[in-house]
C-alpha positions in Angstrom: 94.3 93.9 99.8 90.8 92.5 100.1 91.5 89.1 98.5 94.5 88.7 100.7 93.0 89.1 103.7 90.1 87.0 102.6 93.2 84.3 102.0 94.5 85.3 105.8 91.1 84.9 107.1 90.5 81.7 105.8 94.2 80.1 107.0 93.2 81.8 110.8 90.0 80.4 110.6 91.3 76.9 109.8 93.5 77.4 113.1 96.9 79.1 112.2 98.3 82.1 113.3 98.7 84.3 110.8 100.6 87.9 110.8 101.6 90.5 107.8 104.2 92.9 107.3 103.7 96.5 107.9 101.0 97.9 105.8 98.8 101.0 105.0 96.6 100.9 108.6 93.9 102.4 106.2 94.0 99.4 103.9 92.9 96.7 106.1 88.7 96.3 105.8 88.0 95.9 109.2 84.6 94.3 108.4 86.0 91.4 107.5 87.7 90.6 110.6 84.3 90.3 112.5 83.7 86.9 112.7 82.9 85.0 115.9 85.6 82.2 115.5 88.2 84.6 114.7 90.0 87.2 116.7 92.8 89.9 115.5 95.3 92.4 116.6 96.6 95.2 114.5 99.5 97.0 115.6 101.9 99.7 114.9 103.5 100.9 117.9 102.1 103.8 118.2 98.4 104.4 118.8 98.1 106.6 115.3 100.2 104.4 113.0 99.6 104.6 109.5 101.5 101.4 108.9 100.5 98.5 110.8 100.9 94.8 111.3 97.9 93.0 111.3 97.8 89.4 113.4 94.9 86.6 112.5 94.0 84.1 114.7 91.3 81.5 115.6 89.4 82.1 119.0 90.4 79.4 121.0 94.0 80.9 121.2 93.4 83.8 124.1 96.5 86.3 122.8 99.0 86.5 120.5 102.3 88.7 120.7 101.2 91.8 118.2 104.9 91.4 116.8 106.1 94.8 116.7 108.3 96.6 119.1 109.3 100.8 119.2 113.0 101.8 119.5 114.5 104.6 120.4 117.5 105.6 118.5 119.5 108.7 119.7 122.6 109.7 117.9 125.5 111.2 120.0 125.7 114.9 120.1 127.7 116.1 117.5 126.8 119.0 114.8 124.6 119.6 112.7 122.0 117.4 114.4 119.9 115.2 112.2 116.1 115.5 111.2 113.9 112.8 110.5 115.0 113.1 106.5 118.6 112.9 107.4 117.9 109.5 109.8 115.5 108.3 107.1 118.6 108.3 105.2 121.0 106.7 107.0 118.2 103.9 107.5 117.9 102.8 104.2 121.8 102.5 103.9 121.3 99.5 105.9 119.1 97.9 103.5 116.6 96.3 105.6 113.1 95.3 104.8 110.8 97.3 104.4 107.7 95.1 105.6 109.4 95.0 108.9 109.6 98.8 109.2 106.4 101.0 110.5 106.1 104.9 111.2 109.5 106.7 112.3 108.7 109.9 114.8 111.2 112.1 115.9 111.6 112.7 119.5 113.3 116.0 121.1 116.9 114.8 119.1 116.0 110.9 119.1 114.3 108.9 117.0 111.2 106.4 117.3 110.8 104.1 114.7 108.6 100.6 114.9 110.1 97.7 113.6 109.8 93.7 113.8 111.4 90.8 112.8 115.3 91.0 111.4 114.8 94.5 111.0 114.2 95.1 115.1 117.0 92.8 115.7 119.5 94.8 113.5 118.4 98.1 114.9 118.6 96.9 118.3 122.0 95.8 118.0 123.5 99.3 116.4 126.5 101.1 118.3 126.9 103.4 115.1 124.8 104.9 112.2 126.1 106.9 109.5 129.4 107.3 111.5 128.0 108.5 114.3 127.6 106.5 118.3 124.5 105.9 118.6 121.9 104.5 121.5 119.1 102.6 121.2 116.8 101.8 123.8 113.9 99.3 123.7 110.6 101.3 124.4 108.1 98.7 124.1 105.3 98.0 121.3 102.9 101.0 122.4 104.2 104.5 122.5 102.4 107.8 122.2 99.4 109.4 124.0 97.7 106.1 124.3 93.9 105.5 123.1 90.9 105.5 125.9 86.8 103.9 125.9 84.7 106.5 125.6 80.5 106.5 125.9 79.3 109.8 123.9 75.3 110.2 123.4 74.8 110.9 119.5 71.6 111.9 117.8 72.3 109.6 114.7 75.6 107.3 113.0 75.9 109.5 110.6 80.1 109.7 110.1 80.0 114.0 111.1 78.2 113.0 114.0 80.2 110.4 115.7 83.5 111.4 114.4 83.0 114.8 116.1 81.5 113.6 119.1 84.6 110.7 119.1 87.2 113.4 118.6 85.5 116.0 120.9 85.5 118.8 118.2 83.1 120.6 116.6 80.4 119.2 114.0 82.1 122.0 111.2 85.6 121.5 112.0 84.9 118.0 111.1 83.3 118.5 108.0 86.2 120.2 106.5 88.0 117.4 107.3 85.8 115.3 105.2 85.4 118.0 102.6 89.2 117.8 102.3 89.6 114.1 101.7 91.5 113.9 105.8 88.6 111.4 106.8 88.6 107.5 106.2 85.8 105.1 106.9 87.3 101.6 106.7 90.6 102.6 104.7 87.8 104.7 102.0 87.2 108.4 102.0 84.1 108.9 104.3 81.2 110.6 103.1 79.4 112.8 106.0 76.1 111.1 105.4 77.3 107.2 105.5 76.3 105.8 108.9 79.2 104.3 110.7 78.2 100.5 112.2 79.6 98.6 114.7 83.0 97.6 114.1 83.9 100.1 111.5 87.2 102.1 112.0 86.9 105.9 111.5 90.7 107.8 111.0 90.9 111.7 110.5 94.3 112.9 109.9 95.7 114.6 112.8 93.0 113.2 115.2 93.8 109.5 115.4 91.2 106.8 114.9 88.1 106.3 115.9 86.8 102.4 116.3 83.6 101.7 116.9 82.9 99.1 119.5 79.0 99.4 120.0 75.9 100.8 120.6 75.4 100.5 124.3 71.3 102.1 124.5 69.0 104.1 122.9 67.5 107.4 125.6 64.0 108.3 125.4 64.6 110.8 123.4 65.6 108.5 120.8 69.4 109.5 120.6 72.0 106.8 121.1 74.4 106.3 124.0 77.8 104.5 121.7 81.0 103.2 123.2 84.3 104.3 121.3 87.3 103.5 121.4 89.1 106.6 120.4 92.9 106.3 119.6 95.1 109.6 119.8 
């Protein structure tokens, strides 16, 4: 994945716009997306996607659409009622592709999915699947609980520090997160003791995602005031 988006950051940077198909979220070194002449979206319809879309393009073009958009597919009522592995089922029956299809959540008897391209454009057409009615309603590109700026005070950038601060829970909790391989620094399993820099995208399973968007000032005490923007 590196050398590709090395190849996507080079064809942005020369003034294209330039988008993938879903991907691993965890995949994408956000590092190399900080450049001043270059600006980026990833998206995935819902603030804790694991598969993404990621958009490149150079700074003089303000925004760009993020290119993904949530549906909400509810069969009719009819028995037995379908789980997500029953609708995962029917949705590969209609053979569509799978770069255009992100995370699928399942919603009190519907089901969210995030799509683009052909693939939103099929599903947004559909009166029936698997021989059943079925309703589907545009939601938007952003669903879930939403992500929110947050200034915590941290004694160091060590990854147990922040994370824990980020995700408002204790310094232990998090560490068995890390212990257990839940924790990613930049799409790579985080070690507690790597500092976590400006930029850098921090993701503990079940949490959300941490980015980190800077270091706003140092106290007298020498502890660190940070800005984060925390994703849930």
């Amino acid at each position: 994945m590196k050398q590709k988006l090395s190849t996507l950051v080079a064809q942005a940077r020369g003034g294209r716009v330039v988008r993938t198909g879903f991907m691993d979220g965890d995949e994408i070194d956000r590092r190399l997306l900080n450049e001043e002449d270059l600006r980026h979206r990833i998206a995935g319809g819902f603030p804790d996607a694991r598969r993404v879309v990621l958009t490149l393009h150079p700074a003089h073009i303000p925004e760009v659409d993020a290119g993904v958009t949530v549906l909400r597919l509810t069969p009719a009522q009819a028995a037995p009622a379908w789980d997500e592995q029953d609708f995962l089922v029917q949705l590969r029956r209609l053979e569509l592709n799978e770069e255009q299809l992100g995370d699928v959540r399942e919603e009190r008897g519907s089901f969210l999915i995030a799509a683009s391209g052909k693939a939103a454009q099929t599903l947004e057409a559909l009166t029936t699947l698997g021989g059943r009615d079925i309703e589907v309603e545009e939601v938007g590109e952003t669903a879930g609980r939403g992500s929110k700026i947050r200034e915590v005070v941290v004694p160091s950038m060590r990854v147990d520090v922040v994370g824990a601060k980020g995700f408002g829970v204790s310094r232990a909790y998090f560490q068995q997160g890390i212990d257990g391989g839940k924790v990613r620094l930049n799409g790579g399993p985080a070690r507690a003791s790597s500092d976590i820099r400006e930029g850098d995208s921090l993701s503990a399973d079940g949490l959300g995602r941490i980015d980190f968007k800077r270091v706003v000032s140092e106290t007298r005490r020498g502890n660190y005031k940070v800005e984060l923007e925390v994703h849930r």
